[in-house]
C-alpha positions as CSV (number, residue, x, y, z in Angstrom):
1,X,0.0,0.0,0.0
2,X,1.0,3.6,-1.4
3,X,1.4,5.4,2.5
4,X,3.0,8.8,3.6
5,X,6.3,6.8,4.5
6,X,6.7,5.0,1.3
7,X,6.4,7.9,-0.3
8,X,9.0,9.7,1.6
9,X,11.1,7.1,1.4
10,X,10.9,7.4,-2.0
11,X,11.2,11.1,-2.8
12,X,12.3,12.3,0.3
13,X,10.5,15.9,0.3
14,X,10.4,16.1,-3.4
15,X,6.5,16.0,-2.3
16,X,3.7,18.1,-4.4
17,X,3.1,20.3,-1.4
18,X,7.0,21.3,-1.3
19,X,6.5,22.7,-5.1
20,X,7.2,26.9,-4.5
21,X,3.4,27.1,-6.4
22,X,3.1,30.5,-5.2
23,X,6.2,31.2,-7.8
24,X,3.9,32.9,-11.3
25,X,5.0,30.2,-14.0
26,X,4.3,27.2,-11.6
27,X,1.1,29.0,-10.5
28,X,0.0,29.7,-14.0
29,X,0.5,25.9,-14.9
30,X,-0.8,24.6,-11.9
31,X,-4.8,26.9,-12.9
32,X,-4.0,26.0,-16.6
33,X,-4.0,29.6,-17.6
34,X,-1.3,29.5,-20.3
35,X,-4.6,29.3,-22.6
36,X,-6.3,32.2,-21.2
37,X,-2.9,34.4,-21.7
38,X,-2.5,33.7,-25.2
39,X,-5.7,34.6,-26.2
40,X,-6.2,37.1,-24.1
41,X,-3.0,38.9,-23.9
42,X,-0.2,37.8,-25.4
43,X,-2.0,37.8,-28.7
44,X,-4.3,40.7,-28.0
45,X,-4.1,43.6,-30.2
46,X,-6.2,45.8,-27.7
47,X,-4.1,48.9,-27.3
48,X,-4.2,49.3,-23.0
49,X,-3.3,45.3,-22.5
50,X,-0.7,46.3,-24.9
51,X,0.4,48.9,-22.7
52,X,0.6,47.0,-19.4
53,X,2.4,44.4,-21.3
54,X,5.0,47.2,-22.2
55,X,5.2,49.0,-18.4
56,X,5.3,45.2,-17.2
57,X,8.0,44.2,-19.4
58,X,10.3,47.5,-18.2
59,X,9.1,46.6,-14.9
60,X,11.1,43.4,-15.0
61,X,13.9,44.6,-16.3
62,X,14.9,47.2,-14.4
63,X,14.8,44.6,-11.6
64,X,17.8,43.4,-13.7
65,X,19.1,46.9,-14.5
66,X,19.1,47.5,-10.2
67,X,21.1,44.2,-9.7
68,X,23.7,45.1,-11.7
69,X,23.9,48.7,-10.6
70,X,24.3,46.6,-7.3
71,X,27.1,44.8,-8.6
72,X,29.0,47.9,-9.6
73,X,28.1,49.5,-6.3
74,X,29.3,46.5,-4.3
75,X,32.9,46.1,-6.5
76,X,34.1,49.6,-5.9
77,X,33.2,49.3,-2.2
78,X,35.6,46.3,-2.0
79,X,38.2,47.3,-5.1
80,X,40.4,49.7,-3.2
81,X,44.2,49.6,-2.0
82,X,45.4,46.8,-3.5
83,X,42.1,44.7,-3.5
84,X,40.5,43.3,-6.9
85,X,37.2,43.1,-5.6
86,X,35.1,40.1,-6.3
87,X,34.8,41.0,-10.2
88,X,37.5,41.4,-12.8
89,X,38.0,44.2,-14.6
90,X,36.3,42.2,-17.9
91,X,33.6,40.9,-16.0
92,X,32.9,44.5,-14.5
93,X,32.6,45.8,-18.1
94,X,30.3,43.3,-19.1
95,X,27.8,43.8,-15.9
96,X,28.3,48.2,-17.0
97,X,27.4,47.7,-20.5
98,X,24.5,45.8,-19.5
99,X,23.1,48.1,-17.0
100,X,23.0,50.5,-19.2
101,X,21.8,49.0,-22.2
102,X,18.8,48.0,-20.4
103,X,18.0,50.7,-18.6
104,X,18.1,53.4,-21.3
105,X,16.6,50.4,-24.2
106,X,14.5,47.9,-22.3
107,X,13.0,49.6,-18.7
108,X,13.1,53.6,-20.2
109,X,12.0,53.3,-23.8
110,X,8.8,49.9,-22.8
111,X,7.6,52.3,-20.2
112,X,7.5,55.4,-22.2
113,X,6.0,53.4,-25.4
114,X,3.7,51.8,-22.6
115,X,2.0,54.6,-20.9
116,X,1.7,56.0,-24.5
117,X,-0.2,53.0,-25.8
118,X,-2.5,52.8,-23.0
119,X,-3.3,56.9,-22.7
120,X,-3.2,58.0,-26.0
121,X,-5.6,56.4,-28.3
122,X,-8.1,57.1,-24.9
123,X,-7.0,61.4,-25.2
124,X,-8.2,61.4,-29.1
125,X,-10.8,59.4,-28.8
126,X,-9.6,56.4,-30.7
127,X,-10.6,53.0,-30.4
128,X,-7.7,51.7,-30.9
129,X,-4.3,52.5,-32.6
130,X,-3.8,52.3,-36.4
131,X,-2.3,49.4,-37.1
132,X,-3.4,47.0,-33.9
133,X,-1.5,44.2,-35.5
134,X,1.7,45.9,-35.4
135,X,1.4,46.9,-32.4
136,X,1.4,44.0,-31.0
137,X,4.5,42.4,-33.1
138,X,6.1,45.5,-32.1
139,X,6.1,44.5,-28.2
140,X,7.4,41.3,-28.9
141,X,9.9,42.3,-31.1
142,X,10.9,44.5,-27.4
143,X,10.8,41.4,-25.4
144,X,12.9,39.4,-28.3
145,X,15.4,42.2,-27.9
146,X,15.3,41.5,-23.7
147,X,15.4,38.0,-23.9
148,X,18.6,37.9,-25.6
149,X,20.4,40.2,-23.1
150,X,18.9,38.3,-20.8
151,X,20.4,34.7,-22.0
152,X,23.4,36.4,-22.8
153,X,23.5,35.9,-18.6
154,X,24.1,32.4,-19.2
155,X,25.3,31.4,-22.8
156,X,27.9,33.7,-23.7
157,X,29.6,36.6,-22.5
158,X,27.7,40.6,-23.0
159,X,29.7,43.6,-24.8
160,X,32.2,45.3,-22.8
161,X,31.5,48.6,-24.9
162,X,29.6,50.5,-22.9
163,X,25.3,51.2,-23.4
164,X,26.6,51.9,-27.0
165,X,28.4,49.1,-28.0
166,X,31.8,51.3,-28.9
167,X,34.3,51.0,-31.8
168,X,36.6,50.4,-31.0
169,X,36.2,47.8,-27.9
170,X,34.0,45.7,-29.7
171,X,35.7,45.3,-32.6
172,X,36.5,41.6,-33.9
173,X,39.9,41.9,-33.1
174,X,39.6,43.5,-29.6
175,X,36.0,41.5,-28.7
176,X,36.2,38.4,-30.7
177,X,33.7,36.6,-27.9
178,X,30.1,37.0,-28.5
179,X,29.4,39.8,-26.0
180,X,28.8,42.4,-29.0
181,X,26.8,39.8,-31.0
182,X,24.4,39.5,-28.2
183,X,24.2,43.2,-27.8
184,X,23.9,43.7,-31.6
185,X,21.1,41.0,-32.5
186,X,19.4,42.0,-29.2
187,X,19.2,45.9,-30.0
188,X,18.4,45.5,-33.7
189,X,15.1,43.1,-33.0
190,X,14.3,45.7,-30.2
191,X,15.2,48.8,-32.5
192,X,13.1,47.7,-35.2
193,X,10.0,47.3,-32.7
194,X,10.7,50.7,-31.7
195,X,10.5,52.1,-35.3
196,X,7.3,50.0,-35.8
197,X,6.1,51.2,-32.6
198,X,6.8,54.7,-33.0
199,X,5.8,55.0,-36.6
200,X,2.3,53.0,-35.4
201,X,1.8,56.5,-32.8
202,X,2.3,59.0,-35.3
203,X,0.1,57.4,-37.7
204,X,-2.5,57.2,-35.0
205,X,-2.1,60.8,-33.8
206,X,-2.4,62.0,-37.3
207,X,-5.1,60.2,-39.0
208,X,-7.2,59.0,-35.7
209,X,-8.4,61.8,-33.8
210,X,-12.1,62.6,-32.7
211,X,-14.0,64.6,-35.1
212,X,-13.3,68.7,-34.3
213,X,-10.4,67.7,-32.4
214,X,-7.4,69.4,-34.5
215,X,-3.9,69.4,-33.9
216,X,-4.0,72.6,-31.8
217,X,-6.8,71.3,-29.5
218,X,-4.7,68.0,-28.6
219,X,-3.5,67.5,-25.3
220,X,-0.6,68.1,-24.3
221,X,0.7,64.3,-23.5
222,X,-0.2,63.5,-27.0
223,X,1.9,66.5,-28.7
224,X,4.7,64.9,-26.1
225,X,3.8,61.5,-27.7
226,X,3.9,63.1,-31.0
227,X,7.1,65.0,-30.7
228,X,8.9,62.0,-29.2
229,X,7.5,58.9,-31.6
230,X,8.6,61.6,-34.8
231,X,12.5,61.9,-33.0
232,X,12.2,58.1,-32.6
233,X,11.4,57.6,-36.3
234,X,14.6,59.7,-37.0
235,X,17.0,58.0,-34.6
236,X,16.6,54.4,-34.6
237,X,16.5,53.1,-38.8
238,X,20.0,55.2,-38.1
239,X,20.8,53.1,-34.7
240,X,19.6,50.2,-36.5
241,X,21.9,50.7,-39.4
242,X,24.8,51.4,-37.8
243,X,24.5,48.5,-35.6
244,X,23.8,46.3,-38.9
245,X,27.3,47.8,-40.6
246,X,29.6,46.6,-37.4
247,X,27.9,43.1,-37.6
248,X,29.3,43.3,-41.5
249,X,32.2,44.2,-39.9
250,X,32.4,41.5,-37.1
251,X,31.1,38.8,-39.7
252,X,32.2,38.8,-43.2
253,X,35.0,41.5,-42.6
254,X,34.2,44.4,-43.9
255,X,36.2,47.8,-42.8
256,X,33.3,50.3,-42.0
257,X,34.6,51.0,-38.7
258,X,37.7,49.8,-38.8
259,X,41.2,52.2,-39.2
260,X,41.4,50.0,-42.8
261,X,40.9,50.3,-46.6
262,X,39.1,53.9,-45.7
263,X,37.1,52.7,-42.9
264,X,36.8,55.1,-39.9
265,X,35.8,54.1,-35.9
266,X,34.7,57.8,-35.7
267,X,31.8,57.4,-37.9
268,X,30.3,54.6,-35.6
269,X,30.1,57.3,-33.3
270,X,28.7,59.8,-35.2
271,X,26.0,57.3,-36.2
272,X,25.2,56.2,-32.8
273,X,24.8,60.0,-31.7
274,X,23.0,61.3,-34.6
């Protein structure tokens, strides 16, 4: 007969009741409401779930983005005299290039992109955005982008470059890991959601609005919304682009930023602060 003690025996407290079920994912599986999320979020095209999926998404990461700020925090409280600290100098630049890539790319720009989603459409009295669709691939093109600096945690190394991948540090001969690939796969999936994202906004703005509601008798969130989606429309194909040359560069060898055959590492910078 199957008793307590035979089981335990068996086991030991690998028991149901010892599962963490209050953890989300277990949780979720343990109601079967993996069904009810797809349909009802993660596939939803309604602008405001679309928008707490963004604010939730930066949410998460700048729980990330604190632990390593942490980690920097805690090393130059124990690097000093002749002490190392508990993180090499290589690992230190890894854990800084990450912080802030994800703090300026993946907890400022879901957030902004999120609150703008959800309030917008509601000020101009849209029922939803213009392209719902899109708006949707957009946001998962974001978490794509976070998911890969995420793994890059565990497979792999991250950039040592800095929040903007800098020529040249990661350069194939100076960064011949995979740190910058992570960072340059991760941003351009993410960069091209923004685009889509901000391009999705200004089309709304434009060609959505109540009638009688003109341009001058907007709100003044959605001029800010306005304002900022056009500026993202003219930063990020450029981000995007330049990101796309230093991968030629890393991959096939080509010499955009490079000091050969009339490449230049100063342009990559120019690019990146256009």
């Amino acid at each position: 007969m199957f008793t307590e003690s035979l089981a335990r025996t068996i086991f030991g407290r690998l028991t149901f009741e010892s599962f963490p079920i209050h953890e989300p994912i277990l949780l979720v599986t343990k109601y079967k409401l993996w069904g009810w999320l797809w349909t009802e979020w993660f596939t939803t095209v309604d602008h405001k779930k679309i928008g707490i999926m963004y604010i939730i998404l930066g949410i998460i990461m700048l729980l990330r983005g604190f632990a390593d700020a942490l980690m920097m925090r805690l090393q130059q409280a124990m690097a000093f005299g002749g002490a190392e600290g508990y993180l090499n100098a290589h690992h230190y630049d890894q854990v800084f290039s990450a912080h802030g890539t994800i703090m300026i790319f993946f907890v400022a720009i879901p957030l902004v992109v999120g609150l703008v989603n959800y309030v917008m459409p509601l000020q101009i009295g849209a029922r939803d955005v213009a392209f719902p669709f899109l708006n949707n691939l957009s946001f998962w093109l974001t978490v794509a982008g976070a998911l890969l600096v995420m793994v890059s945690l565990f497979v792999g190394e991250f950039s040592r470059g800095g929040w903007l991948n800098y020529v040249p540090v990661t350069n194939l001969q100076n960064s011949p890991d995979t740190g910058p690939d992570y960072y340059l796969w991760a941003l351009q999936i993410a960069g091209v959601g923004t685009t889509l994202s901000a391009i999705n906004m200004v089309v709304t703005i434009i060609k959505m609005r109540a009638p009688g509601m003109t341009m001058m008798k907007m709100p003044v969130f959605c001029w800010t919304a306005l304002c900022s989606n056009v500026l993202a429309i003219a930063i990020f194909p450029v981000l995007t682009g330049a990101f796309a040359l230093l991968m030629l560069d890393r991959y096939i060898g080509t010499n955009f930023f490079t000091n050969d055959l009339g490449g230049n590492p100063m342009m990559y910078w120019n690019l990146v602060w256009i």
